[in-house]
C-alpha positions, 0 to 999 in steps of 0.5 A, a space after each residue: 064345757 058349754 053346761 059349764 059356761 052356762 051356769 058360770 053365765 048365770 052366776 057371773 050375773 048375779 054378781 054383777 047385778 049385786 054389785 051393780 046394785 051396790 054401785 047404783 048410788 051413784 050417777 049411772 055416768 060414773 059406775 065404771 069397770 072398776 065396779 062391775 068387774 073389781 080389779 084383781 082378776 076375779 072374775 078372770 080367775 073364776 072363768 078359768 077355773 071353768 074354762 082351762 080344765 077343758 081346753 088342757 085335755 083337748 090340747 093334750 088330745 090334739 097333740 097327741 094324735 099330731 105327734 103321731 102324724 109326723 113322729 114327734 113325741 106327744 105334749 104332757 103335763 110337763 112340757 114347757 110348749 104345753 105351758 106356753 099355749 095354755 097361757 094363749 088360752 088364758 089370754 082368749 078367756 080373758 077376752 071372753 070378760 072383756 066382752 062382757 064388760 063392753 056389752 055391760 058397759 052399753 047398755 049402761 049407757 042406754 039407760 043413762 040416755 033414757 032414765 031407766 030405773 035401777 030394777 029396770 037397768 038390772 032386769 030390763 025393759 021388755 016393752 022398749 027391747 032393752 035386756 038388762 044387765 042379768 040377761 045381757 051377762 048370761 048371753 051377749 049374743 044368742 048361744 054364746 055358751 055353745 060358741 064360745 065351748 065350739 070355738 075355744 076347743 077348735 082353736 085349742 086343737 088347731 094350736 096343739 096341732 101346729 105345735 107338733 107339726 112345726 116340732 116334726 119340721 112340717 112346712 105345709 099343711 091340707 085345711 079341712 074346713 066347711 065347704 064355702 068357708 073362706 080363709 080369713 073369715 067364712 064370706 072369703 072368696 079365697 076357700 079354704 077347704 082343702 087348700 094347701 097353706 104354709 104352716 106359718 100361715 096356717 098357725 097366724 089363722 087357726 080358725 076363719 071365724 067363731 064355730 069355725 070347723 077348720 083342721 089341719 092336715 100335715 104334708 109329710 116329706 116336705 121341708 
């Protein structure tokens, strides 16, 4: 998945920078979303289409391996639950744009505030720090690929794996998790590995941060 998200990365910059360099007739000030991500969801779609195809084998996967945990029947192509947690996925894709758009949107502002040219604000200014829109689309943050592909399988895993517990009438769940990771983010004083949590509370946390390691275990005989 990360190869995947990576090439995506790389082609998703190079259609913003041509539609930036469309756009950059007019003041920077007022090149807006509408002009780097056009409306109709392309770019959601595009992701996608990247995306799903991973995360539906791995919620498959997942709830398979927890309906035989608690004596369930498994997810299949058909199931309406299956259905509902890929249209959570759609939502988490969608934010992986909005994240994007916002880092675009900053550093348009930056080059507003120094007069940066159009070649400079597409490529960026290595003497002042500045990356540019094509280095900041391919990689907001440094592995984002690899944290995004991490992160989206655990909480796709995790969700698949609540689903089935709560069909098999589990109320509480064992975390396996990183030694010094806390609950609700990694620094949480209150730890999370192998703590016992409702399940309720478990499905609200998933994971406690991105390339979080989190599983959940089914206590069985509990209701």
């Amino acid at each position: 998945m990360a190869p995947r998200l990576r090439a995506f990365f790389r082609a998703q910059a190079d259609r913003i920078v041509a539609r930036f360099a469309i756009a950059e007739g007019v003041e920077l000030k007022q090149v807006g979303p509408g002009d780097l991500f056009p409306p109709g969801n392309a770019e959601d779609q595009a992701l996608a289409r990247v995306v799903l195809p991973f995360l539906l084998d791995q919620t498959i996967d997942s709830a398979y391996l927890a309906a035989s945990l608690v004596g369930v029947a498994p997810l299949v192509r058909e199931s309406p639950e299956l259905t509902a947690l890929m249209a959570q996925a759609g939502t988490r894709i969608r934010g992986i744009n909005d994240e994007t758009l916002r880092a675009v949107q900053r550093i348009l502002s930056i080059a507003a505030q120094r007069a940066y040219t159009p070649y400079q604000i597409a490529n960026g200014v290595e003497a002042d720090g500045y990356r540019g829109i094509r280095a900041v689309v391919e990689e907001t943050y440094k592995g984002r690929a690899d944290t995004i592909a991490r992160t989206e399988l655990g909480t796709s895993a995790q969700r698949a794996a609540h689903d089935r517990y709560a069909r098999g009438n589990v109320t509480e769940v064992r975390i396996l998790d990183g030694s010094e990771c806390g609950w609700l983010y990694h620094d949480d004083p209150d730890l999370a590995h192998r703590s016992v949590r409702t399940l309720a509370d478990a499905r609200e946390h998933p994971l406690a941060h991105p390339n979080c390691l989190r599983v959940s275990v089914p206590i069985v005989g509990r209701r």
